[in-house]
N, C-alpha and C positions, 0 to 999 in steps of 0.2 A: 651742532647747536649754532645759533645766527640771533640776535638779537635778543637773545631770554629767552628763543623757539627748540624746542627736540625735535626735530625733523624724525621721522621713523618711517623710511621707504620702503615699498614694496617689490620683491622681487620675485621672479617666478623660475623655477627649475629643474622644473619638467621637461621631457622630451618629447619627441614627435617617437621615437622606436618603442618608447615603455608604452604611452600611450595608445599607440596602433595594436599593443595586443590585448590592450583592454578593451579596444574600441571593436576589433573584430569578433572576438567573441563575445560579447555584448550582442553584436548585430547578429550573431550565427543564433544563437538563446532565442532571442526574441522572434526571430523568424520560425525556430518549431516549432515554438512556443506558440504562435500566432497572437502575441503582441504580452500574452502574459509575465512573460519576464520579466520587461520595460522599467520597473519601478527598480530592482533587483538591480540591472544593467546602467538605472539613474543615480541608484546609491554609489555604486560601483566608480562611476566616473566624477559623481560629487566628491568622494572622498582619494580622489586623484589629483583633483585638482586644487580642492581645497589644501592637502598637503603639500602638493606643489607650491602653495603660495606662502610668501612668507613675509611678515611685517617688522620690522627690524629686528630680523632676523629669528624669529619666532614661526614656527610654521602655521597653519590656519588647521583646523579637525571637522571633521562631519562626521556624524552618529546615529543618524537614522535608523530607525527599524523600516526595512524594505516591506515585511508586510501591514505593515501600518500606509506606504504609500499605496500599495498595493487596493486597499481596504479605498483609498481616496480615488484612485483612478478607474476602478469597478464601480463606484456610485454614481462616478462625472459618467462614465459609460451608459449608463442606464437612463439616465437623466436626460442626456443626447440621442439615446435608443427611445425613449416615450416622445420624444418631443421631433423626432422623423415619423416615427409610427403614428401620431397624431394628427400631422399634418395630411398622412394619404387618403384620412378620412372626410376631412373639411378642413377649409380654412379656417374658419372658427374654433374647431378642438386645435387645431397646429398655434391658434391666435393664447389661446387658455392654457395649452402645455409650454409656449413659450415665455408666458405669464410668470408660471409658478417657476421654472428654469432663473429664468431673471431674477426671480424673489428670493429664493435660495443662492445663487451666484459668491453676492455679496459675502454672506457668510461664510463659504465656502474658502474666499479667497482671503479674508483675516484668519480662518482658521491656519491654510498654509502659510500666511505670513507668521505669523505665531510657531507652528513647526517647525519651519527653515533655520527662524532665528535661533531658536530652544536648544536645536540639534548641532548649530555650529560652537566652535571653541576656538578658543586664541591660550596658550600660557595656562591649559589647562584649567579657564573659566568658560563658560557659557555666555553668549549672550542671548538676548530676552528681546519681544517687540512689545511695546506698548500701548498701539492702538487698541482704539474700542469697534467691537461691532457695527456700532451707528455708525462710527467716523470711516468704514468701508461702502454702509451704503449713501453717503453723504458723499465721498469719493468718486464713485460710480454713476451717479444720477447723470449725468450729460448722455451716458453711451445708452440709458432708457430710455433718452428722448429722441436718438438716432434710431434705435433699434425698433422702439414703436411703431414708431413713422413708416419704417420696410416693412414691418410684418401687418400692420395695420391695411399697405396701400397691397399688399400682395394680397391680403383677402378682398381687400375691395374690387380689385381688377378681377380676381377670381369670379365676383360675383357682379362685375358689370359684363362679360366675354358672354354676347349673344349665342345659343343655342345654332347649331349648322345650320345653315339655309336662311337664316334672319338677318336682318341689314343691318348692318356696325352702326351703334349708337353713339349720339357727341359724345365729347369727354368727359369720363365722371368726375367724380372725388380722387378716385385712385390714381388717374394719371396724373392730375395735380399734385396731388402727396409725393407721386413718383418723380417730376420733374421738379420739385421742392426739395427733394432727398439730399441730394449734391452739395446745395450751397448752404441747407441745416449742417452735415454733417462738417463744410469745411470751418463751419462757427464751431462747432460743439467739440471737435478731436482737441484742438491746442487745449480747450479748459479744461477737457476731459485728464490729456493727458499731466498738466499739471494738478492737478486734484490730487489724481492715483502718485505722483510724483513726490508731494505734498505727504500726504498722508505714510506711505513708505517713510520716507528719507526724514522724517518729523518725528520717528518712532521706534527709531533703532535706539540698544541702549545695552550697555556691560555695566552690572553692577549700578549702581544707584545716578549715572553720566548719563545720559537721553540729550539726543539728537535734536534740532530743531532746524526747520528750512526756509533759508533767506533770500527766496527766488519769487519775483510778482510773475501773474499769468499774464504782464504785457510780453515778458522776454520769451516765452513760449510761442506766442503768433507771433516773435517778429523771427524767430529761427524757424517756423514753419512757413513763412512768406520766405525768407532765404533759400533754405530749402528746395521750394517751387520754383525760384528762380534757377537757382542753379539746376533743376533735374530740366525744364524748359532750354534753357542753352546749353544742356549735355544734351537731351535727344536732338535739339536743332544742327548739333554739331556734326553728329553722330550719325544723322538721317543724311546730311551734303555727304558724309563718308563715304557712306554704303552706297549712296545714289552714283559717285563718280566713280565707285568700284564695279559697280554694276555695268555702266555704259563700257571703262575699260574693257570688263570682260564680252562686252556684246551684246548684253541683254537685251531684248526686246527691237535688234535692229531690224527683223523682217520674219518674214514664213519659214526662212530658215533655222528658227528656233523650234528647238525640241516642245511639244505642248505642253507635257510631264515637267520636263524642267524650267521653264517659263512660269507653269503653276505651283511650283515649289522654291523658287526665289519669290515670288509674290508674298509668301506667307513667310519664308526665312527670316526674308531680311527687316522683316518691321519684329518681328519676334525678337532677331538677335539687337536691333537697336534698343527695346526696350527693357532685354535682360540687360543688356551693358549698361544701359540707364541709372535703371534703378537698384541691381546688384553691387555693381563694382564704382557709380559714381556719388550717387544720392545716398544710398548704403555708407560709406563711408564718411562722406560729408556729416550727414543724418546724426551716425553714432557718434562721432568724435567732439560737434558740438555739444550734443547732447551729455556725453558723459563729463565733459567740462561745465556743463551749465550747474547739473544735478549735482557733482559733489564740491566743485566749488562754492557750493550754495549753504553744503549742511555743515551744521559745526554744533557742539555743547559747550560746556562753561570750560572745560578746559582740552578738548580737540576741536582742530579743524581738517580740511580736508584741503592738499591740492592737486588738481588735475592739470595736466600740460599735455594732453594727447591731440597732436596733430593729422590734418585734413592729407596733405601732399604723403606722407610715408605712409598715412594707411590706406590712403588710396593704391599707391604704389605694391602694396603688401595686397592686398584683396582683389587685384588683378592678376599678378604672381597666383597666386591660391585657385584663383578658378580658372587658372590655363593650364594648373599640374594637375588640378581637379578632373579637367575632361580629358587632358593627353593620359589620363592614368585612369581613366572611367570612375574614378571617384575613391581610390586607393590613397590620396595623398590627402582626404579630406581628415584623417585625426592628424596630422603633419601641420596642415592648415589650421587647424581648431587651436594648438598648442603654437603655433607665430601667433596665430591672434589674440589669444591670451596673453602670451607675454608682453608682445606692444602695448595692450589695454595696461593692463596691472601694470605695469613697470612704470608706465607717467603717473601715478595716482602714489601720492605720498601721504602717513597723516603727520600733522604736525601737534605738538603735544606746547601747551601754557608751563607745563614744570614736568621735572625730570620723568622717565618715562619707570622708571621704579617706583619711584614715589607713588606715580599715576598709579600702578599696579597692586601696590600694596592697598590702595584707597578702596581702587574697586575690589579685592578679598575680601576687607572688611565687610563690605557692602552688598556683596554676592550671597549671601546666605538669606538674606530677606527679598532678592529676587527669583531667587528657584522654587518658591511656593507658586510665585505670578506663572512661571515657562509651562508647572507641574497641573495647573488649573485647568488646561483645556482636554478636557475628556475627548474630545473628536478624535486628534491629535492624526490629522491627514496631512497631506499635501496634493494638489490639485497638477501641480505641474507648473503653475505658474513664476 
């Protein structure tokens, strides 16, 4: 306790050996399965980890019915199966099935926010989200105006590409759409993603306490402008590396190079600059502001949230991870999955306005008029999101 504050930190305390046997068989399931199990496999590690976590000292529950996700991830299936299958017929049915995919989307995606929340527990309470329908496609509208624009200019190009043997006409519409795409989308993602941000983190709620988010979509563009910067002077950094590793090794000094492998350092090394880039630098950077912006932002009348996850250790941690990652061909990735859980959850504290009992006892009271709201959505999927 600090100034009138309950601090109530989060701790994780899981392992990387318990986990590797959920995670392996998980992955053997869904492999015979040929992808069926997935949902079964999802629950499986949801409620791993959610138990693993623990908020002063309280552990977190998920309760899902697998086939209920099951039921969600068979419909996103189909949905994704009309909308390829429509496309090989015309750009125009591909243009109408990506239409209706779109139009449905939204809902699909409140509905899993609705499940996810329903199904988790803290202290043997529930908690509930309280967005509305609209307010997921009022969310989403920025990524319809991106996603338009591609599928709009990929039919038009479709339908300006002269017949063989006819001479290439100016540029139509579609290439302009398509050279427009770029700097629409680098407007549209920051608003986009604070919307979806917004809307989440604005709607969490245990018991009659709901969340609200104290974040403008200036500070979104200007950690997406950081971002750029920093993934710009990592690959510039990164590109001198490999270039003077290369000359060390000889590259390209004469006819005495191999052709084979002269044309396979050509394609490595701009490949491996750009995993390192954006996996293990940007990745890192990316997350750790981000999850400082987002929960330092949300709070209700009596929590707030603090985040303290640093750029330098998790950078340091997510390069570790993908060197035992490929030295182990990918053996040491639920090892990995559980360090990086921990690092995340362990900076992220909440802090409580009054005693954290009281807090508890408040939302009892209060929890019985919210489990009619979690019990209302007849869908009751989740999507994956």
């Amino acid at each position: 306790m600090a100034g009138g504050e309950y601090r109530l930190p989060l701790r994780f305390v899981g392992s990387g050996s318990e986990y590797f046997r959920i995670w392996i068989v998980n992955l053997l399931l869904t492999l015979v399965t040929l992808g069926l199990y997935y949902p079964f496999a999802k629950v499986r590690r949801l409620r791993y980890f959610h138990g693993a976590t623990e908020v002063g000292g309280h552990p977190l529950s998920f309760h899902a019915d697998p086939w209920k996700m099951l039921r969600g991830y068979l419909l996103v299936a189909v949905m994704f199966a009309a909308y390829a299958g429509a496309g090989h017929f015309s750009p125009m049915a591909g243009l109408v099935a990506f239409l209706i995919v779109a139009a449905l989307w939204p809902a699909l995606w409140h509905s899993s926010l609705r499940f996810r929340l329903a199904n988790t527990g803290w202290r043997g309470l529930r908690m509930h989200f309280t967005g509305t329908r609209g307010g997921a496609y009022r969310a989403l509208a920025p990524g319809f105006v991106g996603a338009g624009l591609l599928v709009g200019a990929t039919a038009l190009l479709g339908n300006e590409t002269p017949p063989p043997g006819q001479p290439q006409a100016e540029p139509g519409a579609g290439v302009w759409l398509v050279a427009l795409l770029p700097f629409v989308m680098m407007l549209a993602v920051p608003a986009l993603l604070w919307l979806m941000r917004r809307y989440q983190q604005g709607h969490l709620a245990l018991g009659a306490e709901v969340t609200r988010f104290e974040v403008g979509v200036g500070r979104f563009y200007g950690l997406s402008l950081r971002t750029l910067g920093v993934g710009v002077l990592a690959g510039f950094a990164l590109g001198l590396v490999m270039g003077a590793l290369a000359v060390v090794l000889g590259f390209g000094r004469g006819a005495d190079d191999a052709p084979g492998f002269t044309t396979v350092l050509r394609i490595l090394l701009p490949a491996l600059v750009g995993f390192i880039t954006f996996q293990v630098v940007i990745g890192p950077y990316f997350i750790s502001r981000l999850q400082n912006l987002v929960w330092n932002g949300t709070r209700s009348r009596q929590l707030h949230f603090h985040s303290a996850l640093r750029f330098r250790p998790l950078l340091a941690l997510s390069l570790r991870n993908w060197l035992l990652i490929l030295i182990t061909l990918g053996l040491y990735f639920p090892f990995a999955a559980v360090a990086m859980a921990r690092m995340r959850l362990e900076s992220v504290a909440v802090v409580s306005a009054i005693d954290p009992d009281e807090f508890f006892s408040r939302v009892e009271r209060s929890q019985e008029s919210a489990a009619g709201d979690a019990a209302a959505d007849i869908a009751g999927i989740d999507i994956g999101l």
